[in-house]
DRENLUMNU-502278 format. One record per atom (N, C-alpha, C): x, y, z; atom name; residue in one letter. Coordinates in steps of 0.05 Angstrom, whole numbers. Layout:
((X,Y,Z),'CA','A')
...
***
This chain:
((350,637,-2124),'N','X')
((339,652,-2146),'CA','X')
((313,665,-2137),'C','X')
((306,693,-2143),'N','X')
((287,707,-2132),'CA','X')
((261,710,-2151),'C','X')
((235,699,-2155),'N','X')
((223,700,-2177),'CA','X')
((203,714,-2166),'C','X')
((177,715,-2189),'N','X')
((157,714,-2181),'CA','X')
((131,698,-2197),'C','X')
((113,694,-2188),'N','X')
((98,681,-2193),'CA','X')
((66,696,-2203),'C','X')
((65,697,-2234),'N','X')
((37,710,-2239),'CA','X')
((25,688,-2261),'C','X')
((4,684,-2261),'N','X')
((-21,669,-2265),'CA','X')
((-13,638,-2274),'C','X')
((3,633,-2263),'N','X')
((15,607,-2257),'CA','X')
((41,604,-2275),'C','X')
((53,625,-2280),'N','X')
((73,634,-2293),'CA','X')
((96,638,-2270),'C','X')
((131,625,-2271),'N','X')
((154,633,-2260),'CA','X')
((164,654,-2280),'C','X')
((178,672,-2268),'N','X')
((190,688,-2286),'CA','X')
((213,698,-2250),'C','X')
((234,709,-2272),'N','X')
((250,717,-2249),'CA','X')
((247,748,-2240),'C','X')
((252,761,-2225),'N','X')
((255,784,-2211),'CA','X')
((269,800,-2220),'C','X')
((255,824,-2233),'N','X')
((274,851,-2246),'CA','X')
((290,858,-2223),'C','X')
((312,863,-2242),'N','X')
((326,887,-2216),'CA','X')
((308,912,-2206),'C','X')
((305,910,-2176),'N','X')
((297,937,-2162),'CA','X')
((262,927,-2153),'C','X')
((249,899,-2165),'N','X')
((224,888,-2165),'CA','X')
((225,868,-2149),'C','X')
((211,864,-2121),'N','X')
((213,850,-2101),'CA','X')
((195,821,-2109),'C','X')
((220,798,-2103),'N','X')
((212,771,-2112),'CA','X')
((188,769,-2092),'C','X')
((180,752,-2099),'N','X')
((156,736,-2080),'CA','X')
((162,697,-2071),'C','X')
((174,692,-2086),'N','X')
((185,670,-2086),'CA','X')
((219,654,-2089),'C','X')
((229,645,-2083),'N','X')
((258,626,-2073),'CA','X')
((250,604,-2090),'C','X')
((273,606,-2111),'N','X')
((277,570,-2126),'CA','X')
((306,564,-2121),'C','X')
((302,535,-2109),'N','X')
((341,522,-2108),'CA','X')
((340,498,-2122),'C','X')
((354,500,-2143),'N','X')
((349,483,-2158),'CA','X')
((375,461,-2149),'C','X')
((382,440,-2150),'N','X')
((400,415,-2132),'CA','X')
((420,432,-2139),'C','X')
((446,422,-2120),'N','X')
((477,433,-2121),'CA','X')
((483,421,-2130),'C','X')
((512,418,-2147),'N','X')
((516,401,-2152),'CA','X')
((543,382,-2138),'C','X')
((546,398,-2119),'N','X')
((562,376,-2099),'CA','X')
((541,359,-2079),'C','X')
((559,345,-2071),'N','X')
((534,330,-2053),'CA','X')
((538,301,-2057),'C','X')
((525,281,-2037),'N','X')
((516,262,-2050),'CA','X')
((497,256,-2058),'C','X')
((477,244,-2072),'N','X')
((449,242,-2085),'CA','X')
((445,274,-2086),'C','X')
((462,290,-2101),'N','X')
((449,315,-2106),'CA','X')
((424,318,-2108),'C','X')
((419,301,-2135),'N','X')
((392,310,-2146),'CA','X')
((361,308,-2123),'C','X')
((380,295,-2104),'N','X')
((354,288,-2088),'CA','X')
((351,306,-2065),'C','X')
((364,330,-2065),'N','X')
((356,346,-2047),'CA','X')
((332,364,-2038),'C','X')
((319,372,-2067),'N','X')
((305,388,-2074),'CA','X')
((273,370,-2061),'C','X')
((281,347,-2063),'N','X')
((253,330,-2057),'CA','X')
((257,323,-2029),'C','X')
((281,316,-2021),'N','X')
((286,317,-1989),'CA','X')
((280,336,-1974),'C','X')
((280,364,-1991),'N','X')
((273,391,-1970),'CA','X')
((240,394,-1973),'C','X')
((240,381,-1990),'N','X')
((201,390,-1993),'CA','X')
((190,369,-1984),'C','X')
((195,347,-1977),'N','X')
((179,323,-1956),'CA','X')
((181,331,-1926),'C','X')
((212,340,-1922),'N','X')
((221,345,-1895),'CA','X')
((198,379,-1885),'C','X')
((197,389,-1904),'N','X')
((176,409,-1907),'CA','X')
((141,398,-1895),'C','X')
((134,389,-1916),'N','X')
((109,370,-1910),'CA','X')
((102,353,-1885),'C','X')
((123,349,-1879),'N','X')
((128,324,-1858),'CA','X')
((128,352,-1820),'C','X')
((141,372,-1823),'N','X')
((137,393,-1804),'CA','X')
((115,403,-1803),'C','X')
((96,409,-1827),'N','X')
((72,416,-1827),'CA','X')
((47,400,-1824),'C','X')
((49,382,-1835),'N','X')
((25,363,-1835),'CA','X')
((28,338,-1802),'C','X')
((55,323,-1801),'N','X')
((50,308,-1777),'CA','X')
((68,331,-1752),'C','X')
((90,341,-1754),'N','X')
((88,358,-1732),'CA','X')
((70,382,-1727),'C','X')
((56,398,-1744),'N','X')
((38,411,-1738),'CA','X')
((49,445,-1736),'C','X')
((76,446,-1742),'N','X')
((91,474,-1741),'CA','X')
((86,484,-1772),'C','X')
((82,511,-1756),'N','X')
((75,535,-1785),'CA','X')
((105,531,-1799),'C','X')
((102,532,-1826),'N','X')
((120,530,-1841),'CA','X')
((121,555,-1861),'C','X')
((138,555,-1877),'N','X')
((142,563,-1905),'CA','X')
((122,553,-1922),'C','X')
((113,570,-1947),'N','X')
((93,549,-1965),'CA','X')
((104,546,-1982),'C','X')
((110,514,-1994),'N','X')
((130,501,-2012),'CA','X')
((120,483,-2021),'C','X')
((140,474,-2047),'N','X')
((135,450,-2073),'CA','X')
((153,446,-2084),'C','X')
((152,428,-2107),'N','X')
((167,423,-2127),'CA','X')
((164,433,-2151),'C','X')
((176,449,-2162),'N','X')
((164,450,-2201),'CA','X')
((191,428,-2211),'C','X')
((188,427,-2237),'N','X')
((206,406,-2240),'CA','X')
((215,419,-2274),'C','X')
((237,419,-2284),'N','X')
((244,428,-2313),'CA','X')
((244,412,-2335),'C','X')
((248,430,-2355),'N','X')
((242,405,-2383),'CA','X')
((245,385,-2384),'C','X')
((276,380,-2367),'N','X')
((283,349,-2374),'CA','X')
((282,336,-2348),'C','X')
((256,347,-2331),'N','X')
((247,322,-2312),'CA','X')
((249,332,-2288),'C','X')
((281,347,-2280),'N','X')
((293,340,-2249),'CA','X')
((280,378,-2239),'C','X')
((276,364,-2210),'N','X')
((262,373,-2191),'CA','X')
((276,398,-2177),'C','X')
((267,421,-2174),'N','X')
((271,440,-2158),'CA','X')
((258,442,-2143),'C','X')
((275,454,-2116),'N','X')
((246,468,-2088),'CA','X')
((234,503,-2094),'C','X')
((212,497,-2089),'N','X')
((202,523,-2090),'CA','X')
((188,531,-2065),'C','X')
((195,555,-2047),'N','X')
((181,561,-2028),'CA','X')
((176,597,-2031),'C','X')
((154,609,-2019),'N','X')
((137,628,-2019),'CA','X')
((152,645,-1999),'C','X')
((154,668,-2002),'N','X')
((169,685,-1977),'CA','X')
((151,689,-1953),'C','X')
((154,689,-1934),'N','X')
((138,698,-1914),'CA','X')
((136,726,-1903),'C','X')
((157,738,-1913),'N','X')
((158,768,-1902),'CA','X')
((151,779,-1922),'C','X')
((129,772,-1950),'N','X')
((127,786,-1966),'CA','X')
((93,787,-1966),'C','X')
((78,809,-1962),'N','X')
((47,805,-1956),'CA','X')
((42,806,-1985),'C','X')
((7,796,-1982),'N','X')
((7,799,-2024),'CA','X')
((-4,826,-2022),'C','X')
((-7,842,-2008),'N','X')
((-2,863,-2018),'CA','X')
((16,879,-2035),'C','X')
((46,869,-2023),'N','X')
((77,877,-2033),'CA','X')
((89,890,-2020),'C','X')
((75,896,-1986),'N','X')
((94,901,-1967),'CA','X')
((116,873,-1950),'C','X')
((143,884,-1944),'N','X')
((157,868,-1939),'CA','X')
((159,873,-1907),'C','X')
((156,851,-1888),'N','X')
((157,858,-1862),'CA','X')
((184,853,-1860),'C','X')
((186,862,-1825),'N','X')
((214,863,-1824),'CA','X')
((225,831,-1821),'C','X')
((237,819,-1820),'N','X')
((257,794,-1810),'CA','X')
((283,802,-1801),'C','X')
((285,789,-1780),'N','X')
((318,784,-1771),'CA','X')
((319,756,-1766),'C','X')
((345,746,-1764),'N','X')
((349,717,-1765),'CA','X')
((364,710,-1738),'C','X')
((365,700,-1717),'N','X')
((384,685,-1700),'CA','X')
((412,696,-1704),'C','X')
((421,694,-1722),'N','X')
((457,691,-1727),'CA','X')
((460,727,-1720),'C','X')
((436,741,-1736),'N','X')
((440,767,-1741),'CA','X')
((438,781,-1714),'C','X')
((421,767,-1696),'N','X')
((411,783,-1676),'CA','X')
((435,778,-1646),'C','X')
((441,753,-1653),'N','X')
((468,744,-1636),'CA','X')
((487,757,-1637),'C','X')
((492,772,-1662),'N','X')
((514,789,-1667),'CA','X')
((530,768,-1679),'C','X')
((526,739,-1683),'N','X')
((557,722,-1693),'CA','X')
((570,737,-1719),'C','X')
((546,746,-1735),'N','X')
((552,751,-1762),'CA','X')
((574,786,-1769),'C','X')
((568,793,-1740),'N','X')
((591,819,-1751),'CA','X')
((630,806,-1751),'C','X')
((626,793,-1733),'N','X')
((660,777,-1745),'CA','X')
((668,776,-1767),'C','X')
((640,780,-1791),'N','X')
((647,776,-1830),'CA','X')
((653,759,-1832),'C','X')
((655,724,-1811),'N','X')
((660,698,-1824),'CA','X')
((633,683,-1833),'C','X')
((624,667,-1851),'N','X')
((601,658,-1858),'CA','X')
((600,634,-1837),'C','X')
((611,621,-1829),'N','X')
((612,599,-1817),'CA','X')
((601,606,-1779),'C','X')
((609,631,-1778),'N','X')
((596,642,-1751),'CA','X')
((578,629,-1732),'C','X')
((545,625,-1760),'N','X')
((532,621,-1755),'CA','X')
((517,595,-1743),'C','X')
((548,572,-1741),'N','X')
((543,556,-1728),'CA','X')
((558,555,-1701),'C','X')
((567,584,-1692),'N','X')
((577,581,-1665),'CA','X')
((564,584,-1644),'C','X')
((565,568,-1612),'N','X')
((542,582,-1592),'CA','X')
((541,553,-1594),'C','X')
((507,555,-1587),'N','X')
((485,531,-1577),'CA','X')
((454,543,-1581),'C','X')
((439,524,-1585),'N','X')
((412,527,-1580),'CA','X')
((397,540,-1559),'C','X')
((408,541,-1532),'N','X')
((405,554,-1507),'CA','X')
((415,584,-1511),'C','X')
((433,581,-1525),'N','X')
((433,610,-1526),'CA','X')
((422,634,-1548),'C','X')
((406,616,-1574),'N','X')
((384,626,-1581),'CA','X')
((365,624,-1572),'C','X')
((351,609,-1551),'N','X')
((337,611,-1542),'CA','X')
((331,638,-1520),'C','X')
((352,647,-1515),'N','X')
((353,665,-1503),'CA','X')
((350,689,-1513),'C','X')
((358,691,-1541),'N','X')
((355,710,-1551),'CA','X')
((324,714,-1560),'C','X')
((310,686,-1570),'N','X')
((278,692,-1574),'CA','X')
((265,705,-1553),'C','X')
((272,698,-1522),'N','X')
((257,702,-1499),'CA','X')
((261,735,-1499),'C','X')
((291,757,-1511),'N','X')
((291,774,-1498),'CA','X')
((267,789,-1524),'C','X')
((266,778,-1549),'N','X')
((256,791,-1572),'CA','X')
((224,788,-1571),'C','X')
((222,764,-1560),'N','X')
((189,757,-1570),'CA','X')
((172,772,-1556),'C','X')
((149,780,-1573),'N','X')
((125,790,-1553),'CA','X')
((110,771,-1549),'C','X')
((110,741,-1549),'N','X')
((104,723,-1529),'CA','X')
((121,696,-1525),'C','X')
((135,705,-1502),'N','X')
((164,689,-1499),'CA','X')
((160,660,-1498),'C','X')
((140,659,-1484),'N','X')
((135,625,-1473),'CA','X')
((125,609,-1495),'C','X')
((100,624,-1509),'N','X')
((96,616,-1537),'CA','X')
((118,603,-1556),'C','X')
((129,619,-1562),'N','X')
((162,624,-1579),'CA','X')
((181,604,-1569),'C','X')
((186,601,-1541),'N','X')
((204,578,-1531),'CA','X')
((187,556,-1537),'C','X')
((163,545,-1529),'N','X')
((149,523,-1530),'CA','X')
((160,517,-1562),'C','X')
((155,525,-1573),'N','X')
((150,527,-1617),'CA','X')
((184,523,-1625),'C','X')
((197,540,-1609),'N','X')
((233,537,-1612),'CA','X')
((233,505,-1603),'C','X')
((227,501,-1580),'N','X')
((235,468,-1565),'CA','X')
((221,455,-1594),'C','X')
((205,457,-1600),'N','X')
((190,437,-1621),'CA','X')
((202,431,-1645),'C','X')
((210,463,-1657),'N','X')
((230,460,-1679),'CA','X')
((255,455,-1681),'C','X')
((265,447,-1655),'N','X')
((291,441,-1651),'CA','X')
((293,411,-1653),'C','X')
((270,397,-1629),'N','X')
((267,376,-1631),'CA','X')
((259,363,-1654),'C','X')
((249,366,-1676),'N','X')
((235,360,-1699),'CA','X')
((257,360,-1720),'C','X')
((281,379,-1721),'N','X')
((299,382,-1731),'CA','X')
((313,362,-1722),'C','X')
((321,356,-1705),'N','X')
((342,330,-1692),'CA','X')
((320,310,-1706),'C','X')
((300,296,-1698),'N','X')
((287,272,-1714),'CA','X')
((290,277,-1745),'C','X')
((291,288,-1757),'N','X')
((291,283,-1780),'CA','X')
((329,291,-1782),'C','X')
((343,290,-1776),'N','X')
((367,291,-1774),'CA','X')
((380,308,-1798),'C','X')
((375,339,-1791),'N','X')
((377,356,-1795),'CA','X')
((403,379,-1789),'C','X')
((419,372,-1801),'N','X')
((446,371,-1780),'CA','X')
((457,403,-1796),'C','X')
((447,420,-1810),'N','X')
((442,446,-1813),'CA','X')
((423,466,-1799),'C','X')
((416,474,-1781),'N','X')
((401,484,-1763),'CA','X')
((406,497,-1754),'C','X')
((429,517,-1769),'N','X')
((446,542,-1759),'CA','X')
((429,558,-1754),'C','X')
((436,585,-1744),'N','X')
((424,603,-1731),'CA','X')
((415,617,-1749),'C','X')
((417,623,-1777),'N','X')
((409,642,-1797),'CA','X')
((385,632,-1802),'C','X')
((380,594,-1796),'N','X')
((355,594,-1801),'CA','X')
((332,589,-1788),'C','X')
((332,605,-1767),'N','X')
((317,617,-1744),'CA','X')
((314,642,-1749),'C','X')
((296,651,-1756),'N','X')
((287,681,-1741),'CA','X')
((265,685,-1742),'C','X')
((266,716,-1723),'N','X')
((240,733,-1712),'CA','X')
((231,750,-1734),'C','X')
((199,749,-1732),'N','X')
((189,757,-1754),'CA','X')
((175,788,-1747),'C','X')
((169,813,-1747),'N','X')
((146,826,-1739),'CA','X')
((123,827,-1753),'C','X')
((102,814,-1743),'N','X')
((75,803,-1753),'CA','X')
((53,828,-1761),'C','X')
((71,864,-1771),'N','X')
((55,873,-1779),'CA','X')
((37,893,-1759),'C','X')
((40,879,-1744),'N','X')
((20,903,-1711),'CA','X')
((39,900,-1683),'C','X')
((71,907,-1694),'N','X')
((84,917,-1670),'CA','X')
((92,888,-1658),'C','X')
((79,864,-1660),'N','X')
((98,836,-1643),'CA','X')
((110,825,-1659),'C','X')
((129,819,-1645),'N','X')
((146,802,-1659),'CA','X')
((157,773,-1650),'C','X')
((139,752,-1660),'N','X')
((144,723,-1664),'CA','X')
((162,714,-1677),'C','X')
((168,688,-1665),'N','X')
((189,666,-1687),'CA','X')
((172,656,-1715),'C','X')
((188,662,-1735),'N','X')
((179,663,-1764),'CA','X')
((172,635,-1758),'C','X')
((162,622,-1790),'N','X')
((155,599,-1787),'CA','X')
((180,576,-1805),'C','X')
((176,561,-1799),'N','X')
((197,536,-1804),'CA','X')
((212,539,-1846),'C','X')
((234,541,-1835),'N','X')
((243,536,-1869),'CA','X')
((266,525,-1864),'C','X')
((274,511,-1891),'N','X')
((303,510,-1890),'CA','X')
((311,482,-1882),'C','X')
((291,463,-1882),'N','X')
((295,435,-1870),'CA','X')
((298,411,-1889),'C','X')
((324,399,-1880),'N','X')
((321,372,-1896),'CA','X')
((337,345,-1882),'C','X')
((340,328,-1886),'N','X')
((360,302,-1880),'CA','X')
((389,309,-1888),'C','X')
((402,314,-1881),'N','X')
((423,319,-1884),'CA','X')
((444,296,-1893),'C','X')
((436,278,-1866),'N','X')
((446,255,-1877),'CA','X')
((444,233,-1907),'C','X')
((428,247,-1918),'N','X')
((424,232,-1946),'CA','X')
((445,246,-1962),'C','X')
((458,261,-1953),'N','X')
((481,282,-1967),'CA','X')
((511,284,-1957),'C','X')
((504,282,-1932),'N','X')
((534,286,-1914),'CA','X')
((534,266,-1892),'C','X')
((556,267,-1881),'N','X')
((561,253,-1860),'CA','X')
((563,277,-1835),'C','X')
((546,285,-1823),'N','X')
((551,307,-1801),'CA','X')
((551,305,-1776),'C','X')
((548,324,-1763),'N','X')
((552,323,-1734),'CA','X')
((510,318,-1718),'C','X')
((510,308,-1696),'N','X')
((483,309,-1680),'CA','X')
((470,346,-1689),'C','X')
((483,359,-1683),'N','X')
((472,391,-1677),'CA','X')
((485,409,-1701),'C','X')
((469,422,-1716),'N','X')
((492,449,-1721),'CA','X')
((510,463,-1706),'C','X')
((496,471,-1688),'N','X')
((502,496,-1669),'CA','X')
((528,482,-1652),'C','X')
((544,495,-1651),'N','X')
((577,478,-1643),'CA','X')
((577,467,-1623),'C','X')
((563,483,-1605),'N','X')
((563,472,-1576),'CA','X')
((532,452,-1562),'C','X')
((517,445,-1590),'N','X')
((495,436,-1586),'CA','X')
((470,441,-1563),'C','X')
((464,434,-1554),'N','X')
((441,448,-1540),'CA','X')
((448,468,-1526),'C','X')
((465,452,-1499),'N','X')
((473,472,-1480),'CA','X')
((495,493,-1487),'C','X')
((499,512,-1468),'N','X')
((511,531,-1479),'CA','X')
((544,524,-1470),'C','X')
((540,499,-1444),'N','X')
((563,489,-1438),'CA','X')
((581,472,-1452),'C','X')
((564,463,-1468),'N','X')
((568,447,-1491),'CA','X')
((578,414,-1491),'C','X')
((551,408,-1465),'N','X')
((550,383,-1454),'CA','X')
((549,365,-1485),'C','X')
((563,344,-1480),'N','X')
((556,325,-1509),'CA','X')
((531,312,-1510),'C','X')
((524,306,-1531),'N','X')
((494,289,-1531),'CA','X')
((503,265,-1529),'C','X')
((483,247,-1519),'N','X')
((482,220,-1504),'CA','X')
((470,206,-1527),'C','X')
((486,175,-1535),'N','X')
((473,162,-1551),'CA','X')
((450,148,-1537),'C','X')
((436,152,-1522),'N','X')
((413,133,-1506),'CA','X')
((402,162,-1490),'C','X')
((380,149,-1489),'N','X')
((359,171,-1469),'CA','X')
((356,201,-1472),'C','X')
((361,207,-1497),'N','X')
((352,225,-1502),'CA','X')
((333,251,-1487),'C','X')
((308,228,-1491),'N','X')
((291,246,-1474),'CA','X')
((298,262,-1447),'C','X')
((306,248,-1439),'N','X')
((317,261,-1414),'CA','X')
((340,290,-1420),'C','X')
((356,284,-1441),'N','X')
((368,308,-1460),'CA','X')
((355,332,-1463),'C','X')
((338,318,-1477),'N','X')
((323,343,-1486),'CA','X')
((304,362,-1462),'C','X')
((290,340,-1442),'N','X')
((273,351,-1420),'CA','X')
((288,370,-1406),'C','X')
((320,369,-1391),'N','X')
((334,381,-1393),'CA','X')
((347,408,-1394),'C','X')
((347,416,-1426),'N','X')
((355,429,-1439),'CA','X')
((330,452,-1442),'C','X')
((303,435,-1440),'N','X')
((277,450,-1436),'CA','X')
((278,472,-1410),'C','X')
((285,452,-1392),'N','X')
((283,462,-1361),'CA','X')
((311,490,-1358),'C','X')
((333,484,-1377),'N','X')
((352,512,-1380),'CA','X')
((329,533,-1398),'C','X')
((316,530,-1417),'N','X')
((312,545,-1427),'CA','X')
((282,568,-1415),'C','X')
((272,548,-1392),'N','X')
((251,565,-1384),'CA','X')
((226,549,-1380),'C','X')
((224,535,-1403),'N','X')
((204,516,-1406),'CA','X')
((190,491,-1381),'C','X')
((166,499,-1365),'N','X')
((157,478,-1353),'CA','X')
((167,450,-1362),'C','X')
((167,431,-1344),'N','X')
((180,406,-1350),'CA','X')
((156,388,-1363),'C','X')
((128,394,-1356),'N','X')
((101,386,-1361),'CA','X')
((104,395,-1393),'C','X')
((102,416,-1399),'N','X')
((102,428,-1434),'CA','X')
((131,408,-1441),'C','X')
((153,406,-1438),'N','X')
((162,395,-1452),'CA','X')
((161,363,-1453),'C','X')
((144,350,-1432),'N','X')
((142,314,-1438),'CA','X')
((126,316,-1463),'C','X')
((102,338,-1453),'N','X')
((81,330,-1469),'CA','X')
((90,332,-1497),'C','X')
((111,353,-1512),'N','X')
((119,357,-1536),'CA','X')
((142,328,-1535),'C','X')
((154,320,-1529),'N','X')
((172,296,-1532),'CA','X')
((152,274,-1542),'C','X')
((129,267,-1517),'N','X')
((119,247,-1526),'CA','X')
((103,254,-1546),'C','X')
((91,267,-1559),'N','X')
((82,287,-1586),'CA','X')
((94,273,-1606),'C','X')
((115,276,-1602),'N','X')
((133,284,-1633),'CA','X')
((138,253,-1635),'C','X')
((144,238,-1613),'N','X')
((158,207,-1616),'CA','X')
((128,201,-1624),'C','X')
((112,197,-1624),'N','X')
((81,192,-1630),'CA','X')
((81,189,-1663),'C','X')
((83,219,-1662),'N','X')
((75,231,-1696),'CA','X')
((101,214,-1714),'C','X')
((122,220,-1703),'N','X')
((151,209,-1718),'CA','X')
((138,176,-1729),'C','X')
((124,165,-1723),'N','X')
((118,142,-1733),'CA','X')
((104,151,-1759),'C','X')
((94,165,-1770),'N','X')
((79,174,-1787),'CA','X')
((94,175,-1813),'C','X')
((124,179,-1809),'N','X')
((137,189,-1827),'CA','X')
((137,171,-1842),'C','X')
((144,144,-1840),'N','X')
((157,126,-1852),'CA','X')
((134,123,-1870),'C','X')
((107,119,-1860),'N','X')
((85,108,-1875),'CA','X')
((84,130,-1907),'C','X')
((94,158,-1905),'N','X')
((85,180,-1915),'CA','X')
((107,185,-1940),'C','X')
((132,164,-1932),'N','X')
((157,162,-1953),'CA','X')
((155,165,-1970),'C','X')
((140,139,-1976),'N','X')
((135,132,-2007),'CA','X')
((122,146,-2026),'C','X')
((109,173,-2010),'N','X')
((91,186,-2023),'CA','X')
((103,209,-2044),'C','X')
((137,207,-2025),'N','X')
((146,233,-2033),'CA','X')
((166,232,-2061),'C','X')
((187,249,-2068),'N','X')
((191,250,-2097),'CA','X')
((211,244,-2094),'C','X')
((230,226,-2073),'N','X')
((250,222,-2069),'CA','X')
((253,187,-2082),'C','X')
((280,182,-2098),'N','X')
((280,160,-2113),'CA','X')
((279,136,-2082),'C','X')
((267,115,-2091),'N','X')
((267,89,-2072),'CA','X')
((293,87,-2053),'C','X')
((319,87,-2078),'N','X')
((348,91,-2059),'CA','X')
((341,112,-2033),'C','X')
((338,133,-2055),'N','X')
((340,162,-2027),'CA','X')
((318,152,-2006),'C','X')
((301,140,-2007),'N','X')
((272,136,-1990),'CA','X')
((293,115,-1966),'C','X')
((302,101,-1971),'N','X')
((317,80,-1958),'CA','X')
((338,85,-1936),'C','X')
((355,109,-1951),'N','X')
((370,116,-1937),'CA','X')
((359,141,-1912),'C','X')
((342,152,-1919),'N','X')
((321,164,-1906),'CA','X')
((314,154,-1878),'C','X')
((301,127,-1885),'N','X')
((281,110,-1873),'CA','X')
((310,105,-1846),'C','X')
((333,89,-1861),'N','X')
((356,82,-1841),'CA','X')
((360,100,-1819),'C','X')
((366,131,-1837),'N','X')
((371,145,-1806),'CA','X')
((348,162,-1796),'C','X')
((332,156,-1798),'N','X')
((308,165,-1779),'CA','X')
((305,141,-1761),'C','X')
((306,116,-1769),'N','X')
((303,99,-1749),'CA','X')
((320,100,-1723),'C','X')
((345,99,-1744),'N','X')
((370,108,-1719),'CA','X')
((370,128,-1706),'C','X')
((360,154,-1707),'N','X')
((355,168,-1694),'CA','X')
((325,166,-1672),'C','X')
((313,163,-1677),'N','X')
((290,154,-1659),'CA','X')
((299,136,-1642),'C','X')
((307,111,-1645),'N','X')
((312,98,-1633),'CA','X')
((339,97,-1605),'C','X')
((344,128,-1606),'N','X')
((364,133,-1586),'CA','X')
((342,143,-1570),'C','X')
((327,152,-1577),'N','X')
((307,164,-1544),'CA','X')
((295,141,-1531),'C','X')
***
């Protein structure tokens, strides 16, 4: 839903009147539906505050009778009311002219990575911040991480950077999924992921994509560092005790493979 937001007022978006803001209010398939909306806005908080990646700016509002929606801020919308450009991963790969929606999880990570390196006006930047958000995505076991929700942003004076983080949640509190979105998971060969040693996975997958092997320990051991943080930060969030639990389970399990 496309709204906007004036003096602390939601209201929705006339036809032909550019939203400023995104509400998803829970699906109602799913499991713990209702708990999605608070899963995507911790998993939000949790990229910004202990991983330290620019994000989307997001919350919760919540409706008359209690239950919780996500609300996040556009990024390609200045408060002026100019709209910069965006392209997304899926778009720039070309998966999406096929006209299948599902496209967007074909390929691998390596091979958007490739595509940031040919787009960015600072490649190495952009890969370092891609490795991070990829990796950050796998710990919080994020098993939607298709290519639509990646993209390059133009920042307004001609460069064009990787937008900043949206679109994140636990997946597993909902589905039973696969390690990776992307079909062929990191590599483009579509080596399988290893239940043990990870790190070495990922260092790897760094070294295909360009990335010094030095920049990527230092982000591995980074993130396994910060990832302790999460658990402490649970309880804080608007997700019921159940959902906190099941949370807590597969983040452990996932960490605990590196």
């Amino acid at each position: 839903m496309s709204l906007i937001v004036r003096d602390g007022e939601l209201r929705y978006a006339e036809p032909g009147e550019q939203g400023t803001h995104i509400l998803k209010p829970h699906p109602t398939r799913f499991a713990l539906n209702r708990e999605l909306p608070a899963n995507e806005e911790f998993c939000m908080q949790v990229c910004r505050g202990i991983f330290r990646l620019p994000t989307a700016a997001s919350g919760l509002c919540f409706f008359r009778d209690g239950v919780p929606a996500y609300l996040t801020r556009r990024f390609d919308i200045l408060p002026d009311g100019r709209k910069l450009h965006m392209e997304d991963l899926a778009s720039l790969s070309g998966l999406l002219v096929r006209g299948n929606s599902n496209a967007k999880y074909d390929g691998s990570y390596e091979k958007l990575a490739g595509i940031i390196a040919e787009v960015s006006s600072s490649p190495l930047l952009d890969l370092k911040l891609f490795f991070r958000m990829v990796l950050v995505n796998f710990i919080l076991c994020n098993g939607d991480a298709h290519a639509k929700n990646f993209s390059m942003l133009d920042e307004d004076n001609g460069a064009w950077r990787l937008a900043p983080v949206y679109d994140v949640i636990n997946t597993r509190l909902h589905v039973s999924d696969s390690d990776f979105a992307m079909g062929k998971g990191l590599f483009e060969d579509a080596r399988g992921c290893p239940r043990t040693k990870l790190g070495d996975f990922f260092l790897a997958w760094g070294e295909t994509i360009g990335l010094p092997r030095r920049i990527t320990q230092l982000e591995i051991r980074n993130a396994l560092q910060r990832s302790l943080g999460i658990i402490s930060e649970l309880p804080g969030s608007h997700m019921t005790p159940k959902a906190q639990r099941v949370f807590r389970y597969h983040l452990k399990q996932r960490l605990e493979r590196f």
